[in-house]
N, C-alpha and C positions, 0 to 999 in steps of 0.2 A: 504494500500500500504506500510508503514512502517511497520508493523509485517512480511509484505513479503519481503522486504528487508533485517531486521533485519534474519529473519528466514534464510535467504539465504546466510547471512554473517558466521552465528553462524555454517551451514553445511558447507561452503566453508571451516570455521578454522577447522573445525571436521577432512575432508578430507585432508586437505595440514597435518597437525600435524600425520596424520596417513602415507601418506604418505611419510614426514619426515622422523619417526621412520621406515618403510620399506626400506628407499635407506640408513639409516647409518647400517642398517644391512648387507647391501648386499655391498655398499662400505666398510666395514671391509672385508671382502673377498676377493674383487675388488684389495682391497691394499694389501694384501698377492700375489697375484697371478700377478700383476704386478711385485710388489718385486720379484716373483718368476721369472720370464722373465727374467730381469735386473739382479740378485746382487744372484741366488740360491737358491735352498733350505733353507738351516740353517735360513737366515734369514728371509725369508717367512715365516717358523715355530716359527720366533720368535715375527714378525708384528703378526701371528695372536694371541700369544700366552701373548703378551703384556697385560698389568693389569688382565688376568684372575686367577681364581685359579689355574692352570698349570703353570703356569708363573715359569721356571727356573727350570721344574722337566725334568730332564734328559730324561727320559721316553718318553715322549712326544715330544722330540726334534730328537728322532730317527725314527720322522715320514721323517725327510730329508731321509735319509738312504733311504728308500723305493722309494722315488724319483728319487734319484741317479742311484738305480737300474733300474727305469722304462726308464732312461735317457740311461742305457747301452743298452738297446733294440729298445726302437723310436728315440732318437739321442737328441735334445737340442729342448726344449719346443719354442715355435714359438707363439702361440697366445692360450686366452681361452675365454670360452661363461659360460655365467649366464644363465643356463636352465631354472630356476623357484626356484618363493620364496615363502616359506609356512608359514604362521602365525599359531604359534603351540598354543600360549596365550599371555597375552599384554605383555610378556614379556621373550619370545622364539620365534624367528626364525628356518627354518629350508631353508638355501639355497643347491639349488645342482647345479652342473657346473658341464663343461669340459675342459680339459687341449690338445689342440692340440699341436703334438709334427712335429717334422718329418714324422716320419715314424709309428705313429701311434695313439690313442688318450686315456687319461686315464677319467675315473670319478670321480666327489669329493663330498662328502656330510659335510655340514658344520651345526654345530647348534650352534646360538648366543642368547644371554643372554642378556637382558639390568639391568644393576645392578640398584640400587636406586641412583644415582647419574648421571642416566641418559647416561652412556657409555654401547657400546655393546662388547660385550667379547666373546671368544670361550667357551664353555664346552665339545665341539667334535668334532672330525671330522676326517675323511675318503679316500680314496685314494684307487681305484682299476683298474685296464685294463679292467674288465668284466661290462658290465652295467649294467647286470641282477642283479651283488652283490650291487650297489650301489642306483641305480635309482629305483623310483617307478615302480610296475611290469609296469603299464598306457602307462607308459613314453617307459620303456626297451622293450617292448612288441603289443603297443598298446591298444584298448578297442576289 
C-alpha cells in the first residue's frame, strides 16, 4: 500500500510540474493578448517580446503595424480564445489562438521557448485574417 501511495505521489508531481510548465507557456500569450485589449499593440509586442532574443529588435516590433492595420478593417479587438497548445519538446511550445475583433477575427501562432532558467520566451510568432495560413490544416479544415 505504500509503494502505491508513494507511486501515486511521485505521478501526481510528474503531472502538476508538466502541467505547470504548459499554462506559463500559454499564460505568456495570455499576457500579451490581454495587454493587447487594454494598452495596444506596441506593447503586447513588447510583453511578448520581453527577455527573448528579439527583445528591442525593431523588426519584430513592426508586428504592431500589422495589427493596426487589421484594427482599420475589424475595428478594436474585443476579446481572444487559446485554440490549442502543442508540446513541440521539453522545451518548445507551440500555442495558436484567436483574436476576436469587431467586425471580424484574426489568427495567431505563437512559439515559446523555456530558457535554462526556467522563463518562457517568444522565438515567433504570427498574425493573419486567413486560418488556412495560420492554423493546423485539422483545425482550419477539419479531418
Amino acid at each position: 500500500m505504500r509503494k502505491f501511495f508513494l507511486a501515486l505521489f511521485v505521478f501526481s508531481a510528474y503531472v502538476s510540474s508538466s502541467l505547470a510548465a504548459e499554462s506559463e507557456a500559454k499564460a505568456l500569450v495570455a499576457r500579451g493578448l490581454s495587454t493587447y485589449l487594454t494598452d495596444g499593440p506596441e506593447v503586447a509586442i513588447k510583453t511578448w517580446l520581453k527577455g527573448s532574443g528579439m527583445e528591442g529588435n525593431t523588426q519584430a516590433l513592426t508586428q504592431a503595424n500589422s495589427l493596426r492595420q487589421i484594427e482599420d478593417f475589424y475595428g478594436k479587438p474585443e476579446s481572444y480564445d487559446i485554440l490549442r497548445q502543442n508540446t513541440i519538446s521539453p522545451r518548445a511550445e507551440m500555442i495558436v489562438f484567436s483574436i476576436n475583433y469587431a467586425k471580424g477575427v484574426v489568427f495567431g501562432r505563437f512559439q515559446a521557448y523555456k530558457t535554462k532558467s526556467g522563463d518562457w520566451v517568444t522565438t515567433e510568432f504570427k498574425f493573419h485574417t486567413e486560418a488556412a495560413v495560420i492554423l493546423p490544416a485539422e483545425m482550419a479544415f477539419g479531418k
